[in-house]
C-alpha positions, 0 to 999 in steps of 0.5 A, spaced: 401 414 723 394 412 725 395 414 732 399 420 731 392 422 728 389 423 734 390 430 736 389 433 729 381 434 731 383 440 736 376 442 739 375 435 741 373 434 748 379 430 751 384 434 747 382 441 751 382 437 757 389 435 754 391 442 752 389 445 759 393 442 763 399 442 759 397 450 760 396 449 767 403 445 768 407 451 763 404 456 768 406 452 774 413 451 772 414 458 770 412 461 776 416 455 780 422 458 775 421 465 777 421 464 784 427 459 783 432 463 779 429 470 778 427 468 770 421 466 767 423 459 764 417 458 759 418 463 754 425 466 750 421 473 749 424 478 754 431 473 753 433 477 747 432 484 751 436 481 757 443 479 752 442 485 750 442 489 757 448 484 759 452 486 754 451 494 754 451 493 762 454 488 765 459 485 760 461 479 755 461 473 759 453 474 762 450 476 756 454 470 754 450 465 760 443 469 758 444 466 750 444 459 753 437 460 756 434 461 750 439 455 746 437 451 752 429 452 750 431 451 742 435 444 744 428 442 748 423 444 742 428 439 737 429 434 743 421 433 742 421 433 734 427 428 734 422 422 737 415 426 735 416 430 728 422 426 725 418 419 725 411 422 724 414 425 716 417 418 716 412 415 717 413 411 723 411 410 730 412 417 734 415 417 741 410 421 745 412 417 752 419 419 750 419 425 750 414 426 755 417 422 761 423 425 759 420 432 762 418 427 767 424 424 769 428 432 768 423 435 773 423 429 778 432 431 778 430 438 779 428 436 785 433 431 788 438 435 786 436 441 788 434 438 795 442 435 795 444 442 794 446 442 787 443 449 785 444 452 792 439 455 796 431 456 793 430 462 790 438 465 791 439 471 784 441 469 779 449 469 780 453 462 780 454 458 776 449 452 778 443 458 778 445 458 771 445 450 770 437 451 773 435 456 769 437 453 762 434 445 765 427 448 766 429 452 760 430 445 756 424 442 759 419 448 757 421 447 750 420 440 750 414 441 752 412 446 748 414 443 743 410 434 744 405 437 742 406 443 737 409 437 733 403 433 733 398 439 731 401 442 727 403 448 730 396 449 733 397 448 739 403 452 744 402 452 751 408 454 754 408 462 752 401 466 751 403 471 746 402 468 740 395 465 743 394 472 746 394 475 739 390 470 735 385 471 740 385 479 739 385 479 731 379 474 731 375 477 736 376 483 730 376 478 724 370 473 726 365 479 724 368 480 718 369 474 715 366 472 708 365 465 710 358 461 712 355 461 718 359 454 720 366 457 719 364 463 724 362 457 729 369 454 728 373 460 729 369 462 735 369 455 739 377 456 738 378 463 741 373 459 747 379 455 746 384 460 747 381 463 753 381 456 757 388 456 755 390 462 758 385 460 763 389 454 766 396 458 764 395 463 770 391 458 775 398 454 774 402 459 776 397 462 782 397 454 784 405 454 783 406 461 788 403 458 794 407 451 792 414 453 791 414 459 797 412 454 802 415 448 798 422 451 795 425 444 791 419 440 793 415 444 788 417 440 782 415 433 784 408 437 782 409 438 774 413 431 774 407 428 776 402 432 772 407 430 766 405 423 767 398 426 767 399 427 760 402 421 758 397 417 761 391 421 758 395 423 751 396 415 750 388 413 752 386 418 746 390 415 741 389 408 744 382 411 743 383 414 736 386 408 733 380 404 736 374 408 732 379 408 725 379 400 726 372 400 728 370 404 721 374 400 716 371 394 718 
């Protein structure tokens, strides 16, 4: 439970290095998914629009297929809070690595396997059945990332889709002026919209990165997010070793 304490404090220096580079590797990955299979991969927005399209336009059956982008996505999210959430309001050891060499372990295959041709050649439309198998893997992997580390923030932090973050960003630029708090609570509220803006920073610079890699990579592409996974593991483990550290430090 100690360690698991370590992300709550969200503004602290190495936790936005943190939140910025799962930013920059959910941007590379969506643009690798869109290059790859004609799909972003880290959002589930527009998935409802494409079901619905497919119904009225194109039949049953890829409606059908394009409802397992977003359940794949949902089964990623729950994959994380199974090793995160589920031992955290069990007061136990939460399983960060797990989920996270898990993405890493995932996008590593997307590569073998892509390189074997077992999702056909990079960047094919999305028609055969091993394109779809693509999309809902990438799909799988987003939302477990997603959801690593919205589990240990209590929602705080989502770094796979900038919607939300986009529109929080919005209406504080509206609210901050106007809220009746104190002076130290404005502060706040502006240091998390700075917050915000290196989020969506590192988003877009990730998937500019992901562009040039995959149009001249294809496959080879994913090698780069399942190190930069490692990344995350490697930095998330020196902040909780760290935290736990400082708490041991203070009750002495």
């Amino acid at each position: 439970m100690v360690r698991s304490q370590a992300f709550k404090d969200i503004l602290k220096k190495e936790n936005v290095i943190l939140w910025c580079l799962l930013a920059f590797q959910a941007g590379f990955i969506n643009a690798g998914g869109f290059i790859a299979c004609h799909r972003f991969v880290s959002h589930v927005t527009g998935y409802g629009t494409h079901v619905g399209l497919s119904f009225s336009q194109e039949g049953f059956w890829l409606a059908l297929e394009m409802m397992f982008a977003p359940l794949s996505f949902i089964a990623g999210a729950s994959y994380s809070a199974f090793f995160i959430d589920r031992p955290f309001y069990q007061q136990k050891k939460v399983r960060v690595g797990s989920a996270l060499v898990t993405q890493s372990t995932l996008l590593f295959l997307v590569f073998v396997f892509g390189e074997w041709g077992m999702f056909g050649e990079f960047g094919e439309p999305l028609i055969l059945q091993r394109d779809f198998m693509l999309l809902f893997l990438l799909c799988f992997i987003c939302g477990s990332q997603n959801a690593t580390f919205a589990c240990l923030t209590n929602g705080q932090i989502r770094t796979t889709h900038m919607t939300g973050l986009s529109t929080d960003l919005g209406m504080n630029l509206v609210r901050i002026p106007f809220l009746k708090v104190d002076s130290k609570e404005k502060a706040y509220q502006k240091k998390v919209n700075w917050l915000r803006v290196a989020t969506f920073a590192s988003f877009m610079v990730g998937s500019g990165i992901s562009a040039y890699v995959f149009s001249h990579f294809g496959y080879h592409g994913f090698i780069f997010p399942a190190l930069t996974s490692l990344a995350v593991l490697l930095l998330a483990n020196k902040i909780m070793d760290k935290h736990e550290q400082d708490v041991l430090a203070n009750t002495h």
